[in-house]
BAFI-3210 file (N, C-alpha, C; in Angstrom, 3 decimals, decimal comma, padded with zeros to 6 digits):
// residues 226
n [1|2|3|4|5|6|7|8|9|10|11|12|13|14|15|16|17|18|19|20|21|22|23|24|25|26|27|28|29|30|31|32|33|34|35|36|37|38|39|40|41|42|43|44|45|46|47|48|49|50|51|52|53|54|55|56|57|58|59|60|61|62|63|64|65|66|67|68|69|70|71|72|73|74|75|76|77|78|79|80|81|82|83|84|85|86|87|88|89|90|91|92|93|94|95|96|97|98|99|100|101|102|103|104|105|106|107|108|109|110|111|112|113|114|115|116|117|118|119|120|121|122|123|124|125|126|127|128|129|130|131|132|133|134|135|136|137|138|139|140|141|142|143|144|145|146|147|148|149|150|151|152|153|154|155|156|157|158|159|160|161|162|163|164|165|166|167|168|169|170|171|172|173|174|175|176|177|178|179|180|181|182|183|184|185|186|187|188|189|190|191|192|193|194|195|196|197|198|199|200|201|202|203|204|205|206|207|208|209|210|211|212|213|214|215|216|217|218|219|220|221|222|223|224|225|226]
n.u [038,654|037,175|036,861|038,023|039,315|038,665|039,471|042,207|042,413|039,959|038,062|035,992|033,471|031,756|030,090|029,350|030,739|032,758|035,386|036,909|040,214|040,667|043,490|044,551|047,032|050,617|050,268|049,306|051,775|053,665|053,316|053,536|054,021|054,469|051,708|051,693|050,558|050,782|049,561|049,242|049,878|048,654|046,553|044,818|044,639|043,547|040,804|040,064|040,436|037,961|035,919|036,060|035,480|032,694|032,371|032,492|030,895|028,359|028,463|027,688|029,859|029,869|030,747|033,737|035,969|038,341|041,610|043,358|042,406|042,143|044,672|046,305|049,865|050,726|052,835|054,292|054,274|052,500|050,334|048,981|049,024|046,704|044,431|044,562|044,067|041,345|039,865|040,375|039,665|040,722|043,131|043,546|045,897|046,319|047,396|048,922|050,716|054,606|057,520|061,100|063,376|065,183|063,299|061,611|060,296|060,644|057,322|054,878|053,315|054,214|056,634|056,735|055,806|055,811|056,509|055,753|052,282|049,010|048,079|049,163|049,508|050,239|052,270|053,141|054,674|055,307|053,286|050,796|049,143|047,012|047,065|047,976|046,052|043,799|044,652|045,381|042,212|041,821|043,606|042,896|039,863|040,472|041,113|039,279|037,443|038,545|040,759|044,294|047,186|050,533|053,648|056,357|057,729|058,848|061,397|064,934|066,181|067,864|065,574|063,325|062,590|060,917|059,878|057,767|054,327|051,891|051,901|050,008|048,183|049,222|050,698|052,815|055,481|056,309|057,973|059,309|057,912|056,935|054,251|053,056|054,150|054,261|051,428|048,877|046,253|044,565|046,625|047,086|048,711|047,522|048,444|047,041|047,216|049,291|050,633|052,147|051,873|049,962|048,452|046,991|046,279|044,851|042,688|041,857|041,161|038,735|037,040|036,800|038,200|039,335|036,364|036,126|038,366|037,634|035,233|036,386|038,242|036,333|034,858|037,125|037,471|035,013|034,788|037,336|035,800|033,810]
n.v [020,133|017,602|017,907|018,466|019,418|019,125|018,285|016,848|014,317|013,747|014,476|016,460|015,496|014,542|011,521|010,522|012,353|011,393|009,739|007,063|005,483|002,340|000,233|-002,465|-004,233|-004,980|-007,364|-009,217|-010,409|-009,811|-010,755|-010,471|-011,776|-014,796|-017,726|-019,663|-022,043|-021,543|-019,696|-017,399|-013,352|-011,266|-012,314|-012,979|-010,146|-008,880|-010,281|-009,028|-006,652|-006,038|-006,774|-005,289|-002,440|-003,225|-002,794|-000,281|001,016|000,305|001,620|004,138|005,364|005,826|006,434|005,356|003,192|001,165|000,308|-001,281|-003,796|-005,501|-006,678|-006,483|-005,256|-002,862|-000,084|001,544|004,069|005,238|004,262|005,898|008,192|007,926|007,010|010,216|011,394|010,061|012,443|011,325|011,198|009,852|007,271|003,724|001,182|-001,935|-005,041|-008,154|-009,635|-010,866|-012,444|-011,544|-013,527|-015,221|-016,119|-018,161|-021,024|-024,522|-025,464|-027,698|-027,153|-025,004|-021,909|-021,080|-019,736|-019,206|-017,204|-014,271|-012,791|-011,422|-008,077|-004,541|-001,278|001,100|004,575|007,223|009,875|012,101|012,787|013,833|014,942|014,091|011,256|010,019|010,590|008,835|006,244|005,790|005,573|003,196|001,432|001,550|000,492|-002,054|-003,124|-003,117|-005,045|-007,374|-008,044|-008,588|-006,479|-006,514|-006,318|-007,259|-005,730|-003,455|-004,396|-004,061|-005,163|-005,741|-004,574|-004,653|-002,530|-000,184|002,494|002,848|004,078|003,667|001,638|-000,386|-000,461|-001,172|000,365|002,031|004,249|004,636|006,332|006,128|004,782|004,004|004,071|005,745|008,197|010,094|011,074|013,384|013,154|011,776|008,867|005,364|002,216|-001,342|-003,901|-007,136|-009,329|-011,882|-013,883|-016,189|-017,541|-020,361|-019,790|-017,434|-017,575|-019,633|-018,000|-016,397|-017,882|-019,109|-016,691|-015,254|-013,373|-011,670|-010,594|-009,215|-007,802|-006,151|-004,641|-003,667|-001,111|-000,021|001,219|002,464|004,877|005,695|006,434|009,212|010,183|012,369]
n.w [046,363|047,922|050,605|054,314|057,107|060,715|063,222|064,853|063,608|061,873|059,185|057,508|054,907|052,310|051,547|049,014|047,444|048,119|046,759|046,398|045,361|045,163|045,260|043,778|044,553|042,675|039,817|037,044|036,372|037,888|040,474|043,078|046,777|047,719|048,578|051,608|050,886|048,169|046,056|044,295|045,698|044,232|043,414|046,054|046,692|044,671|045,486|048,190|047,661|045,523|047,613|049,557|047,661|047,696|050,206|050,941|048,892|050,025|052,229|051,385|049,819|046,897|044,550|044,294|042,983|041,403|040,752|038,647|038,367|036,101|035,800|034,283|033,731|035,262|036,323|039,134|039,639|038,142|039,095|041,460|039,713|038,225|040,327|040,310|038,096|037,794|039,905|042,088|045,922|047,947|048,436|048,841|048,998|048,124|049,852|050,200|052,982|053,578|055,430|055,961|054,312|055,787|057,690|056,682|056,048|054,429|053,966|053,334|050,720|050,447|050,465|053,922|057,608|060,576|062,152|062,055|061,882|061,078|060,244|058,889|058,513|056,401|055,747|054,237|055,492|054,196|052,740|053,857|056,651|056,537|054,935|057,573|059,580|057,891|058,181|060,552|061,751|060,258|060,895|063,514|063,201|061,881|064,369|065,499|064,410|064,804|064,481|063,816|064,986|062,822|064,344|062,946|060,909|062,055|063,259|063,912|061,349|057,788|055,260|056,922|059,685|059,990|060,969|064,497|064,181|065,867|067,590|068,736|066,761|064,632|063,109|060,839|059,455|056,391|054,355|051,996|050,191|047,253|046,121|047,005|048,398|046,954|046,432|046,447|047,560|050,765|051,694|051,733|052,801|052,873|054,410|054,664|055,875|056,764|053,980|054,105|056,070|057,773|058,959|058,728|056,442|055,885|056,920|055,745|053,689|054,736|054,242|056,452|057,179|055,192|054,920|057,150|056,836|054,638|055,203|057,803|056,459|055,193|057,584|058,174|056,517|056,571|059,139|058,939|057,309|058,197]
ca.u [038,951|035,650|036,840|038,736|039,662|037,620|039,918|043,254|042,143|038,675|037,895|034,518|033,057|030,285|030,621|029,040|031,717|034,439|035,768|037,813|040,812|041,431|044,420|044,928|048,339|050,989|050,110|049,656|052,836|054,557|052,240|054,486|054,445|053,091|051,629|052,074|049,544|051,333|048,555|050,082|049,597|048,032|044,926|044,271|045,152|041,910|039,645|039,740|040,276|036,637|035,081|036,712|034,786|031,401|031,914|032,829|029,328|027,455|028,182|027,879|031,208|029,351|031,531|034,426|036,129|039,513|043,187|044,641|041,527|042,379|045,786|047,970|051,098|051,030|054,176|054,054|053,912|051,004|048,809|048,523|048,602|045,288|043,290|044,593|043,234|039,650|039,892|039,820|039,474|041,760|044,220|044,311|046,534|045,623|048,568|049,028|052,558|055,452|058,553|061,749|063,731|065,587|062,095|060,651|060,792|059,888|056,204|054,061|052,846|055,288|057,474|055,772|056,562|055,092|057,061|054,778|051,190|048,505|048,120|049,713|048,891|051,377|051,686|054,317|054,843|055,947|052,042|050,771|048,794|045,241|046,928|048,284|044,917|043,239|046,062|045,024|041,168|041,882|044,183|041,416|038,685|040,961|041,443|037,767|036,810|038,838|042,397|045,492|048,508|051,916|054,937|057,311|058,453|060,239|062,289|066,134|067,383|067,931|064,411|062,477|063,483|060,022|059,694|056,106|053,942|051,274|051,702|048,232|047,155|050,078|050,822|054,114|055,327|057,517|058,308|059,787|056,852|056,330|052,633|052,510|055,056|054,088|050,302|048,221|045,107|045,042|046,849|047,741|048,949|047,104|049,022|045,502|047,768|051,023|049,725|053,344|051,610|049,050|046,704|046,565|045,924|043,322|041,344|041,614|040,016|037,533|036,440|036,307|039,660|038,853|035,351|036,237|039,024|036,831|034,092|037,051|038,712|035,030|034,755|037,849|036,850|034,021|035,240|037,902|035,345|032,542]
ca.v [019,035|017,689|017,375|019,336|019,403|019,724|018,158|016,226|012,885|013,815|015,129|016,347|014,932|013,919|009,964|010,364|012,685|011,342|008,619|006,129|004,489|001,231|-000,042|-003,801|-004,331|-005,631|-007,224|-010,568|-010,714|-009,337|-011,172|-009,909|-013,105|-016,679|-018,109|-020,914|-023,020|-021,665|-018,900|-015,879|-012,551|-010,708|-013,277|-012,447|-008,736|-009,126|-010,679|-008,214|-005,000|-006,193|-006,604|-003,743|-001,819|-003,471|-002,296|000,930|001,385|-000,182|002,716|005,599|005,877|004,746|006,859|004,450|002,573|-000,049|000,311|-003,238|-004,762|-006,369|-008,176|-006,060|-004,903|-001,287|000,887|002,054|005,546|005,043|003,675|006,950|009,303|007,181|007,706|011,504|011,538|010,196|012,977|010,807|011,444|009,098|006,104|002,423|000,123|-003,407|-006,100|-009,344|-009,382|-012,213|-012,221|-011,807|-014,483|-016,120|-016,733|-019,143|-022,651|-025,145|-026,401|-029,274|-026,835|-023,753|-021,575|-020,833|-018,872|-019,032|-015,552|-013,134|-012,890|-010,137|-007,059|-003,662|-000,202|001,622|006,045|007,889|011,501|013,023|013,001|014,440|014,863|013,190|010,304|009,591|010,449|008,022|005,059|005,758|005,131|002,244|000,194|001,611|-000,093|-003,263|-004,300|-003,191|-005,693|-008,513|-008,782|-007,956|-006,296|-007,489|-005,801|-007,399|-004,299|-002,862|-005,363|-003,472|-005,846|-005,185|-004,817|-003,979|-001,309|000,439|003,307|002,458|005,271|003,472|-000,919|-000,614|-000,554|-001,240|001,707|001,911|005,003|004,384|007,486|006,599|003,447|004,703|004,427|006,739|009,142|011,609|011,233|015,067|013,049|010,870|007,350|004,427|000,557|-002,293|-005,683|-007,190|-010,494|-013,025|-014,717|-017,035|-018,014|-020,874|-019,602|-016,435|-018,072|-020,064|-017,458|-016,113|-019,062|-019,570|-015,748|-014,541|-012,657|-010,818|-010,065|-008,661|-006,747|-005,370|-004,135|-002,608|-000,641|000,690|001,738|003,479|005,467|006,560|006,823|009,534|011,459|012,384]
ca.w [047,297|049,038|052,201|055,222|058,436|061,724|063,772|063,997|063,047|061,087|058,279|057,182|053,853|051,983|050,892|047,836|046,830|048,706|045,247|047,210|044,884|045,721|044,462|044,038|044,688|041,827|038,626|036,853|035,706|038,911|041,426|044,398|047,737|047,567|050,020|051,853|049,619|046,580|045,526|044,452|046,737|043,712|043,315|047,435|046,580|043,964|046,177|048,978|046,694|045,349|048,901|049,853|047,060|047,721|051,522|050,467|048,332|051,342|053,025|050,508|048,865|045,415|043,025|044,323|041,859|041,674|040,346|038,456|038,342|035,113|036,329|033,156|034,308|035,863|036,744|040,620|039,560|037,492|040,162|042,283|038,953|037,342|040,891|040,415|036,669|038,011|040,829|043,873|047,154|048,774|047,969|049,526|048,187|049,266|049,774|051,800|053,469|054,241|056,257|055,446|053,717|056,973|058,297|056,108|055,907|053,396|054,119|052,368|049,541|049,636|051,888|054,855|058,559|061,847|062,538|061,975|061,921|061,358|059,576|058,375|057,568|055,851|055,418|054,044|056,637|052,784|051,990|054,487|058,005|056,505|055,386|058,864|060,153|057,255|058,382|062,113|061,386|059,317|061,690|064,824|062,701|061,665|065,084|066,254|063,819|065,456|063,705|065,021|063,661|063,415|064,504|062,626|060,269|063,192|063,549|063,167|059,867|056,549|055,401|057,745|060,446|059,749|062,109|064,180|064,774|066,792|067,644|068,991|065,537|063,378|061,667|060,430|058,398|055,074|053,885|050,246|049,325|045,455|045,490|048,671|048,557|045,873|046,090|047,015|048,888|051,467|051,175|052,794|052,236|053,837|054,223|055,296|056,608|056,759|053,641|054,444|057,512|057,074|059,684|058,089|054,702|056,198|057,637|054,114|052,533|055,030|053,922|057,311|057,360|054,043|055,429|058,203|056,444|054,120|056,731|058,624|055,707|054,516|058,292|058,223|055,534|056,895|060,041|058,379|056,500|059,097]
c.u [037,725|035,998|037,739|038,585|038,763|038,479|041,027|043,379|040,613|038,472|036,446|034,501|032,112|030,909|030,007|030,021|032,923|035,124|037,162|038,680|041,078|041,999|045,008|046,246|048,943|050,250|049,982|051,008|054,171|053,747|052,271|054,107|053,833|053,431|051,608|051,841|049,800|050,086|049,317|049,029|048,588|046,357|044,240|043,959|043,351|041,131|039,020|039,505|038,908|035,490|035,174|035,911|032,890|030,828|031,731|031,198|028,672|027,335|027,811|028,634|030,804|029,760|033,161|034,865|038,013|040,475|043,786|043,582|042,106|043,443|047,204|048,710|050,671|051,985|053,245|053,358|052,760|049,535|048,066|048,170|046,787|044,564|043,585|044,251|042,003|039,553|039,495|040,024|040,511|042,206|044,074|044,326|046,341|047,047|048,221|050,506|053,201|056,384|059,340|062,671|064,225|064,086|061,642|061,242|059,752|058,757|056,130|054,055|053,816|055,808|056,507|056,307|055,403|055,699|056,559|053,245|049,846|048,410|048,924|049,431|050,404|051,112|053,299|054,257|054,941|054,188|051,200|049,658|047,492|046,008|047,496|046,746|044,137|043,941|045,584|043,863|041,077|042,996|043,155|040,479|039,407|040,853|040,285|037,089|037,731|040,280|043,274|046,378|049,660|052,956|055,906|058,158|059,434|060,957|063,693|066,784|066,696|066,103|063,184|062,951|062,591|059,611|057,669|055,271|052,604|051,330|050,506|047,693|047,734|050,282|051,954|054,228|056,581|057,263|058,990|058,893|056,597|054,985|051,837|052,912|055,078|052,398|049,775|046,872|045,756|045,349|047,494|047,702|048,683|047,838|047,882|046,037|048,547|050,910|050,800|053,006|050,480|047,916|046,364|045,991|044,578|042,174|040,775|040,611|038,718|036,680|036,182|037,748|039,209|037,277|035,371|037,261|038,410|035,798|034,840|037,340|037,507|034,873|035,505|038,003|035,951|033,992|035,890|037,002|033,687|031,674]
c.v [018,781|016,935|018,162|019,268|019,807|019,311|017,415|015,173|012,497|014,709|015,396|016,431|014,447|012,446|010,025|011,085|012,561|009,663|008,049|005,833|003,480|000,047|-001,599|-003,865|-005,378|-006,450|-009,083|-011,478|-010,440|-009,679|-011,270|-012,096|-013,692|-017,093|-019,185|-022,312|-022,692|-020,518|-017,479|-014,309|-011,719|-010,858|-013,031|-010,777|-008,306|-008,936|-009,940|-007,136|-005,159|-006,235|-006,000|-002,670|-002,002|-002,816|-001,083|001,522|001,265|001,040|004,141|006,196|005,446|005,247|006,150|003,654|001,686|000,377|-000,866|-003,776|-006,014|-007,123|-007,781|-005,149|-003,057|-000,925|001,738|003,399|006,103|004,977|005,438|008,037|008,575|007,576|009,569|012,413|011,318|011,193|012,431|011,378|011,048|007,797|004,905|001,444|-000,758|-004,611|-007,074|-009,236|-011,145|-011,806|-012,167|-013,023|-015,928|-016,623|-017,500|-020,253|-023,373|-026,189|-027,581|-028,405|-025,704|-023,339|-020,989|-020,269|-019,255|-017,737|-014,708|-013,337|-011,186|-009,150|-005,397|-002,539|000,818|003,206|006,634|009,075|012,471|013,221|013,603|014,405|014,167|011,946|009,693|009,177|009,315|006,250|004,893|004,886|003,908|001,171|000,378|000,346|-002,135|-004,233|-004,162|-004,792|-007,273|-008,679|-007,860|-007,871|-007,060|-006,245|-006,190|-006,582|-003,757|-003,561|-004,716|-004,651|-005,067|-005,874|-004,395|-002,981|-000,336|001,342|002,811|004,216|004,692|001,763|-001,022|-001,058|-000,948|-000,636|002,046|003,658|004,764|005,157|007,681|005,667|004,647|004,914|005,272|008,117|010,066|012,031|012,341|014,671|012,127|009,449|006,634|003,146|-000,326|-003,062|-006,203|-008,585|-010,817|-014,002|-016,034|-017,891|-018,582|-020,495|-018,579|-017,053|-018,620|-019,505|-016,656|-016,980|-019,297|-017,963|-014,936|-013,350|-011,376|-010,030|-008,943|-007,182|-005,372|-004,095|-003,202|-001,597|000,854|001,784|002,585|004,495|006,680|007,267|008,739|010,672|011,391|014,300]
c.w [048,162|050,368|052,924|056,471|059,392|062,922|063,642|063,329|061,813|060,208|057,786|055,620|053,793|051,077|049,535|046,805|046,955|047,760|046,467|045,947|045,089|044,607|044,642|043,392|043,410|040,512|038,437|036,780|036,632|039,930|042,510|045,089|046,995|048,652|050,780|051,716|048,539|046,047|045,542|045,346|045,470|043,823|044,835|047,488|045,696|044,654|047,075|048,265|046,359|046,409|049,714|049,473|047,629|049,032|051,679|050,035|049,375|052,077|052,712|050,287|047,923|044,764|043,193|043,117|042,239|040,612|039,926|038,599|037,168|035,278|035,113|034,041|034,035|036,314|038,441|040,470|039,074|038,445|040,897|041,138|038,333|038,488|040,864|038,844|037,346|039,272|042,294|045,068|047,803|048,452|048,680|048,884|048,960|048,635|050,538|051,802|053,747|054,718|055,379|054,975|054,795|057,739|057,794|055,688|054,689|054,147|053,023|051,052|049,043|050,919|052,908|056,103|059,690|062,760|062,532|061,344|061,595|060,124|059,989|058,045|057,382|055,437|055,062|054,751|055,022|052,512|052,744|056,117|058,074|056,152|056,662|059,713|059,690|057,690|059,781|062,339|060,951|060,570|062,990|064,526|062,659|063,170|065,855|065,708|064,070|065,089|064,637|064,357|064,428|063,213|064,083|062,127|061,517|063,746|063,271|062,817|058,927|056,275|055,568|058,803|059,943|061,107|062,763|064,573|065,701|066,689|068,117|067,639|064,313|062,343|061,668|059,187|057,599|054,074|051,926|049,729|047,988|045,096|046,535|048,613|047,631|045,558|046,881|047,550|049,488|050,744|051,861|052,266|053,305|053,692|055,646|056,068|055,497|055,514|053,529|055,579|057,558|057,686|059,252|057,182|054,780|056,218|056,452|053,300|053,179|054,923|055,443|057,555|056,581|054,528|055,840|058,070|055,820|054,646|057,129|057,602|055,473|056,222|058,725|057,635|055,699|058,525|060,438|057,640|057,372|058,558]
res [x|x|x|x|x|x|x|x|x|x|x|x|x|x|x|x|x|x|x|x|x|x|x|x|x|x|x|x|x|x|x|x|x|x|x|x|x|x|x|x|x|x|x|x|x|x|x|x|x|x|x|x|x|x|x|x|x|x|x|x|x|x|x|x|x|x|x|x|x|x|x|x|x|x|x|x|x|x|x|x|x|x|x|x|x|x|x|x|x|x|x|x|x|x|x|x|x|x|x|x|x|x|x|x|x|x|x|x|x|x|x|x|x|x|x|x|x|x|x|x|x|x|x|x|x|x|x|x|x|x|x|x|x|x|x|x|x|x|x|x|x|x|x|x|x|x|x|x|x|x|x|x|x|x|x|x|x|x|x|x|x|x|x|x|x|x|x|x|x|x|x|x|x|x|x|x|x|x|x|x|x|x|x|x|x|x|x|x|x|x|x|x|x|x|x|x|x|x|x|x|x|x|x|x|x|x|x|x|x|x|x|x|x|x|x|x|x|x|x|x|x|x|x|x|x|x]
***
């Protein structure tokens, strides 16, 4: 395992040996939300997972590598055993999020929300005390880097009712997620934004959202393995 504890939130590691997974969320064929311009959540899920990686190298995680690149249908369970075949380091699954169903109204191009806004980091407690720490780092960095999470998940309905463990940073823990909850390094699930919510979507297209995501992610990372 190239990496271990020094304190409760840090881990010491070398980035050249610390193999990031990053796991672009769902599939061609299962292309989870759409967003409020009609673009499925996968094709956003892509875009970042790739500038995710590039930020990743930038910093000297260069044995890094991606999960679903290709867009064929993967099984949940799969995702976390494949980075635990290439012996990775640590897990992040990359999503964009939407509300639940009563929230969304029919826009110009597709369903759309002005209910929730922001971003997500997601940890199962079943995996254990680094990824909490890795989830911590990673929403720290997210909102150093200008974004802001959303509290909707803890909302008590069916749903959501996501315990939080810090709203500063939006870290939520969901204890049975399938691509969390049985993995032996660290791991955690971004929902990098509302992509139901056109200003999210926007800030998406105008590349500064994703940027910025990216940047943060890579900094949480390294943050995480000092």
């Amino acid at each position: 395992m190239p990496w271990a504890l020094i304190s409760a939130d840090v881990w010491a590691c070398s980035p050249e040996l610390f193999l990031v997974a990053i796991d672009v969320g769902h599939h061609r064929s299962a292309p989870g939300a759409t967003s409020a311009s009609n673009i499925s959540e996968y094709n956003y899920n892509l875009a970042l997972a790739r500038k995710t990686l590039v930020a990743l190298q930038s910093r000297g995680f260069s044995s890094s590598f991606l999960i679903g690149e290709s867009g064929a249908a993967i099984s949940l369970s799969s995702r976390p055993a494949q980075a635990a075949k290439r012996s990775a380091s640590a897990f992040v699954s990359i999503h964009h999020d939407s509300v639940q169903p009563r929230y969304l109204r029919r826009g110009p191009r597709g369903w759309e929300t002005d209910y929730a806004s922001g971003f997500s980091v997601f940890v199962s407690r079943r995996s254990g005390q680094a990824s909490q720490a890795l989830g911590k780092a990673i929403g720290r960095e997210m909102v150093g880097y200008g974004l802001s999470p959303s509290l909707h998940h803890a909302e008590p309905i069916t749903g959501e009712n996501r315990p939080l463990l810090d709203r500063s940073i939006g870290l939520y823990a969901y204890d049975e997620l399938a691509v969390l909850r049985n993995t032996r390094i660290p791991a955690v699930l971004v929902e990098a934004a509302v992509i139901t919510n056109p200003s999210d979507e926007q800030q998406i297209i105008s590349r500064r959202l994703h940027d910025n995501a990216a940047s943060a992610i890579a900094a949480g990372v390294a943050a995480f393995c000092r």
